[in-house]
N, C-alpha and C positions, 0 to 999 in steps of 0.2 A: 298638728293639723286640727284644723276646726271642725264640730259636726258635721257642717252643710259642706265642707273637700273631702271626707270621707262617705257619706252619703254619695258625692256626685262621682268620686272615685269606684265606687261597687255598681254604681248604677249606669256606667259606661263601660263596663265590662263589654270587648270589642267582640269577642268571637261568641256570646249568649246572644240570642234572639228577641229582638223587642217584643215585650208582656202586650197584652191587648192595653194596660193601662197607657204602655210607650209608647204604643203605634201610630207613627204619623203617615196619611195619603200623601207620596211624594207626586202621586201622576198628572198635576197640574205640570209639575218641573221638569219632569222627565220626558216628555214627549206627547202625553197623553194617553200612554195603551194603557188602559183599566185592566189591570189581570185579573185582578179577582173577579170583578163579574163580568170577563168576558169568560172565562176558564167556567165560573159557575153558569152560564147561557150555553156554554155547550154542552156541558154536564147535562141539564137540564132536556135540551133540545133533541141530540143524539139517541138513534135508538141503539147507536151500536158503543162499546167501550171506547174512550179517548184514550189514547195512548199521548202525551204532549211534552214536550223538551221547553225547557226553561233556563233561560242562560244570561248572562252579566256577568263583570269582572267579580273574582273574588272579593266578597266585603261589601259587593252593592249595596247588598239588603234581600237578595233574595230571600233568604232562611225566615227573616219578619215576615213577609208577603207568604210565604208558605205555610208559616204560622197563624197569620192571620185568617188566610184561609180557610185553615182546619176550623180555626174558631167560628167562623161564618159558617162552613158546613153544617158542624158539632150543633150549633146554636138554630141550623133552621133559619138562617138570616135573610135579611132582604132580598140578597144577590142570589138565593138559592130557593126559588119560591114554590118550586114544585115535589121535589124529592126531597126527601130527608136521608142525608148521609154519613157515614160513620168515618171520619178522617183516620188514618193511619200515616203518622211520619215516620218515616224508615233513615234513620241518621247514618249514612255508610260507613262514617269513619267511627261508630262506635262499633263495629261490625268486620272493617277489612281494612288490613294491614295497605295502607294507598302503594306501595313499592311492591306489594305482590297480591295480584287482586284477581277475582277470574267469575263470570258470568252464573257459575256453580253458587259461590258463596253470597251472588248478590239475591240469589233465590230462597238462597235459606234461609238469608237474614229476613226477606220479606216476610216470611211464612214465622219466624222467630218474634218478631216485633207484633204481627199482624195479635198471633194470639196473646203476648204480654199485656197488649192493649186493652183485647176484649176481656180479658181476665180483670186487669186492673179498674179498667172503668166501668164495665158495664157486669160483671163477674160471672161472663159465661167463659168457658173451660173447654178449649175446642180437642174433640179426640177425633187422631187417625192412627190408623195401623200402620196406614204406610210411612209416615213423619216419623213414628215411634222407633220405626226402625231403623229411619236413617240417623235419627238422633242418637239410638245406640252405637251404630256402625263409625261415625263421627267423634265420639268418645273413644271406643276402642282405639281408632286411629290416632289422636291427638293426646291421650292420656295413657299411663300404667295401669295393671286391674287394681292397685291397691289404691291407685289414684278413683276408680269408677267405684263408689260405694254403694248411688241408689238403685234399686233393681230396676226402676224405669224414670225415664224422665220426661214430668209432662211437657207440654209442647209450651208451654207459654214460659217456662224456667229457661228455654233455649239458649235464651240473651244473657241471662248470669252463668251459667252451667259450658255451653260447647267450647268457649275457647276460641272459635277461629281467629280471630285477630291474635292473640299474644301465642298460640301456637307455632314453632319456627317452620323457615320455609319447606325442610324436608318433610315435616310432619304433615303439613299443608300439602305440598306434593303429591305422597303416597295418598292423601286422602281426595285429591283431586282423581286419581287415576282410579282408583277404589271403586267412586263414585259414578266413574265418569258414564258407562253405561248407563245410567240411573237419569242423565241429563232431559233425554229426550221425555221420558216419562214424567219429571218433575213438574214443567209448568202443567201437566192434563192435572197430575195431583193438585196441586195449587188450585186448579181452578175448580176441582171437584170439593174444594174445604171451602171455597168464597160459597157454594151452591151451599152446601150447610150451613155458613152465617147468613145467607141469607133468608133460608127455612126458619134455621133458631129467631132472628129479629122480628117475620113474620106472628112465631109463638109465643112472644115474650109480652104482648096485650090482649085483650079481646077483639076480637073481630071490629066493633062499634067503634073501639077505641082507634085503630089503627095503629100501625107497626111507630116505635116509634123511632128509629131506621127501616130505609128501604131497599138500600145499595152501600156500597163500601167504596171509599176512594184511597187509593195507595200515594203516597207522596215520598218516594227516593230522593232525600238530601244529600247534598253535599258527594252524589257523586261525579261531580265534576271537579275533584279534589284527585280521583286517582288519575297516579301519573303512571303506575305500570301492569301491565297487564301481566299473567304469567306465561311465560313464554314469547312474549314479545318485549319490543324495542321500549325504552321508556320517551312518553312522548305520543307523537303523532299518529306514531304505528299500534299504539295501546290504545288510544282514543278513535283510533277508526275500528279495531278487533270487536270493542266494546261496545260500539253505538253505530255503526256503518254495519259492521257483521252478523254484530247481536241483534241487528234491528225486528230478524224474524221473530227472536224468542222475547225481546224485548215486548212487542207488538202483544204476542196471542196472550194475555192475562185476559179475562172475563170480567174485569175491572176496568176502571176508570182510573189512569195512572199518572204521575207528572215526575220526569226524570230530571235533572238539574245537567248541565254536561256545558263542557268549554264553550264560552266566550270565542274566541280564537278559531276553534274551529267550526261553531256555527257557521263565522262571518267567510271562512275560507269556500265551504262546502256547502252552503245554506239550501241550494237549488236540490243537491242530493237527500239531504237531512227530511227536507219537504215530500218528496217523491216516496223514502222510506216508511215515514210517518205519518202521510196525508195531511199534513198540516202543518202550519212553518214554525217557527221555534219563536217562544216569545221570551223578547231581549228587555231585561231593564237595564235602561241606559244609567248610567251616573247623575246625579242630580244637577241641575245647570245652574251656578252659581257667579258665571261669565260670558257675556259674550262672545259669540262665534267670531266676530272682524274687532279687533283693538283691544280683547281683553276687559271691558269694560264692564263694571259690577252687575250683574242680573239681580234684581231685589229682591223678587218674587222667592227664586230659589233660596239664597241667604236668610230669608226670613223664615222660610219652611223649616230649612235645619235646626234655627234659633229655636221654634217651635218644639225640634223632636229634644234641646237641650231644657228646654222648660219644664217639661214634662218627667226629662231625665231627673231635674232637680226640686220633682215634687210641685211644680208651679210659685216656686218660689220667685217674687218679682227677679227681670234679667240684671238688672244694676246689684241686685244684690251676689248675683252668682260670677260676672265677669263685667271689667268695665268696655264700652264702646270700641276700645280702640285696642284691647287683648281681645273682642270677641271678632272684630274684621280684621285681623291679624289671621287667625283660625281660621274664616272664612276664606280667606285671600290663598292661604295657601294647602288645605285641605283637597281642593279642584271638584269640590262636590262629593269626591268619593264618601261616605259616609261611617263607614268603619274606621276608616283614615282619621275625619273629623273626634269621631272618639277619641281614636287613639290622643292625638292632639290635648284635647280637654283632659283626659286620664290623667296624660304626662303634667299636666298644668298643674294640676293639682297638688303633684310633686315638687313642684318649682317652687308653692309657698306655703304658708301656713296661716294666712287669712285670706277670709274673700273681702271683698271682691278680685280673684284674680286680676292680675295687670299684667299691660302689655310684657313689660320684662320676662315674666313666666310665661307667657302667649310667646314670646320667643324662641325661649329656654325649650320649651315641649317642642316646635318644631323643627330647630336646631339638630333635635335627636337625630330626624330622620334622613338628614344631607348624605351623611357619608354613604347610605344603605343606596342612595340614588348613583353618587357619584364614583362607586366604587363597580356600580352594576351595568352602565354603559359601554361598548365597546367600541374603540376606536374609529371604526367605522361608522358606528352610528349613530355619531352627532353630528354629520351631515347629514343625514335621514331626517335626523328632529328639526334641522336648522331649516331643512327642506318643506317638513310638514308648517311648521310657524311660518312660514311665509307667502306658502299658496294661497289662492284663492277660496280653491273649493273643501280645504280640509277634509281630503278624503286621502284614505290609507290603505296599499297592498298588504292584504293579510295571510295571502298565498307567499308571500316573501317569508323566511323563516328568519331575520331576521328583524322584519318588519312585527310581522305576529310574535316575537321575543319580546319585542318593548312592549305590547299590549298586553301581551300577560303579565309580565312584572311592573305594569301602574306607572312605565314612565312614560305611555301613551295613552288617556282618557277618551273614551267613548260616549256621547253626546248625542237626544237629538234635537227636536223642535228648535232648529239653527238661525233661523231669522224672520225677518215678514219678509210681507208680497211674494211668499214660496207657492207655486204650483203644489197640488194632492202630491204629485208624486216628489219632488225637492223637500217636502215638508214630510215624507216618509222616510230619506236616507238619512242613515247615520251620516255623523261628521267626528272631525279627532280633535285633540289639541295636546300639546306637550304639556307636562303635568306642572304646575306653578313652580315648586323648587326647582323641576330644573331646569326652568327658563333661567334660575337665578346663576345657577352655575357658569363656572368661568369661561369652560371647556366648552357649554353650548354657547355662550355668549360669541368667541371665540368665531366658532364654527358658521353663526348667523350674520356677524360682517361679516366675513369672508366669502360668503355665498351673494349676501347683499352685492358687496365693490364689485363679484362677476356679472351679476344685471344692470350695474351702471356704466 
């Protein structure tokens, strides 16, 4: 393998988060909603905590845009022209086991990262009496005494020291019910430790100079990953426990929050999600790299990606990193999803051992992914797909369970800004389309005359 496939092989690493150096603005392609400064306009404008749900299929790109954010915060940046704020990203699944997860643990880890952060970046050292103890009590629970060495542990070691994720589920358990009294108290705690950083930010310059934070914003990643709650069903009944039930404790933070939560079930629920939240959930759609009617190449979108692949490979001219026709190979069957698109290029890179990648290997890498398509479909529901590819208005029941099955596992893509001459409102609904591979397959092909010959 040559530098620049090795180079492009670490630098599309699919499940890391694009650097600020990587970050491409897809919201020409995707519909249009600016998150980042409309998120940073409300931040700004609200006198009271946002509390805000953020959703797209796994891989969209959310975790860049959140990242990106932070960066914009951190930085004081255009989109955040009034306050200055102090980002906290809260990565869940470095935090809870997604197969046993519980509204308990997603507080601690807030309160675990929040201070790791202030520690690491800014090197203030946040003390409570009351964390102290729950940090002990949490140990006790999940370790042996001879496993508990230090006599206390500060609050910002939380993240390497407690354990909750690799502790098993019994441990987890007892320590849920331990605690559990402790619940109702925990967010007032919480919010009485945000009122102390934001004393200490107020102390940390002179008055003249001004704080150089004014407020904190929490950013909960990736949990739109857990699929089970504890004590509940895995699935739908987990994901309402957590974001329909939890909505109260969710809500009262004294912060300015942004939860990440299913795709699938925004679209099922959205009018309730609104109502809980006061504000409606914002969706990035998949990148549009096709036409809504015939399939036909969208340029704009294709071009963007090409874009975030430049960047991936250091701006190395694109002829030199893949030729024309392995790079619309990638494109054609990627379907905009963007992590997908990685994956794709990763894989490519495997296929040779000089660049410029050629179509052969532009193949080979998407070759990989057929069987995972065709093995995951079910019988039923290649009349579904054959049904969505031939409507009109490419729109999809996601109240169907297993209509919302294909959307979660990416053999249905989410899309918006669908055509011209759309009315405000036609040009604000989503739209679907079956995902490129598996228009290829037999079994939809199959499915799509045979639905066809019944309308003739």
């Amino acid at each position: 393998m040559d530098e620049l496939l090795k180079e492009l092989y670490n630098a599309c690493h699919p499940l890391l988060p694009a650097s600020t150096e990587q970050y491409v603005d897809f919201t020409e392609v995707r519909g249009g909603g600016v998150f980042i400064k409309q998120i940073c306009q409300e931040f700004d404008e609200s006198d009271e905590p946002v509390s805000a749900l953020f959703t797209g299929h796994l891989g969209s790109g959310k975790s860049s845009e959140l990242e990106q954010l932070a960066y914009e915060l951190r930085r004081h940046g255009p989109e955040c022209r009034h306050r200055r704020y102090f980002p906290v990203v809260v990565n869940a699944v470095d935090y809870l086991d997604i197969f046993d997860a519980s509204l308990l643990e997603i507080l601690l880890a807030i309160v675990a990262e929040i201070a790791l952060q202030l520690k690491e970046k800014e090197g203030i050292e946040l003390k409570s009496g009351y964390f102290q103890k729950r940090w002990e009590e949490i140990r006790r629970s999940l370790f042996s005494d001879v496993e508990v060495k230090e006599a206390e542990l500060p609050l910002w070691m939380g993240k390497a020291k407690l354990g909750l994720k690799e502790a098993d589920r019994n441990s987890r358990k007892q320590l849920r019910e331990r605690l559990e009294t402790h619940q109702p108290t925990l967010i007032n705690e919480i919010n009485l430790l945000l009122i102390s950083i934001r004393d200490t930010f107020a102390q940390k310059l002179p008055r003249d100079a001004g704080p150089k934070y004014q407020d904190i914003v929490i950013i909960v990643d990736n949990l739109d990953r857990i699929q089970q709650v504890a004590g509940k069903a895995e699935g739908v009944e987990s994901e309402r426990a957590l974001f329909v039930d939890g909505a109260k404790l969710l809500n009262e933070f004294r912060a300015n929050v942004i939860y990440t939560i299913p795709l699938g079930m925004v679209r099922a629920i959205e009018p309730q999600l609104e109502a809980l939240y006061g504000r409606r959930p914002f969706i990035l759609p998949n990148v549009k790299t096709e036409g809504r009617e015939g399939h036909e190449p969208f340029d704009k979108g294709r071009a963007k990606l090409t874009e975030m692949l430049l960047k991936r490979a250091k701006k190395t001219p694109i002829d030199d990193v893949i030729t024309p026709e392995g790079l619309k190979f990638l494109l054609d069957y990627c379907g905009g999803h963007v992590r997908q698109f990685m994956i794709f290029v990763r894989q490519a890179t495997l296929e040779t051992n000089v660049t410029p990648i050629d179509l052969k290997s532009a193949e080979k890498a998407v070759q990989k992914s057929v069987t995972m398509y065709s093995t995951t479909i079910k019988t039923e529901q290649w009349e579904m797909l054959a049904e969505l590819d031939l409507s009109e208005s490419k729109s999809w029941d996601n109240n169907d369970p297993a209509r919302r099955e294909l959307l979660e596992n990416l053999c249905v893509l989410e899309y918006m800004n669908g055509g011209e001459n759309e009315t405000i409102f036609e040009a604000a609904e989503p739209w679907y389309a079956v995902h490129p591979i598996v228009r290829e397959l037999r079994l939809f092909k199959t499915a799509r005359a045979a639905r066809e010959q019944k309308k003739s």
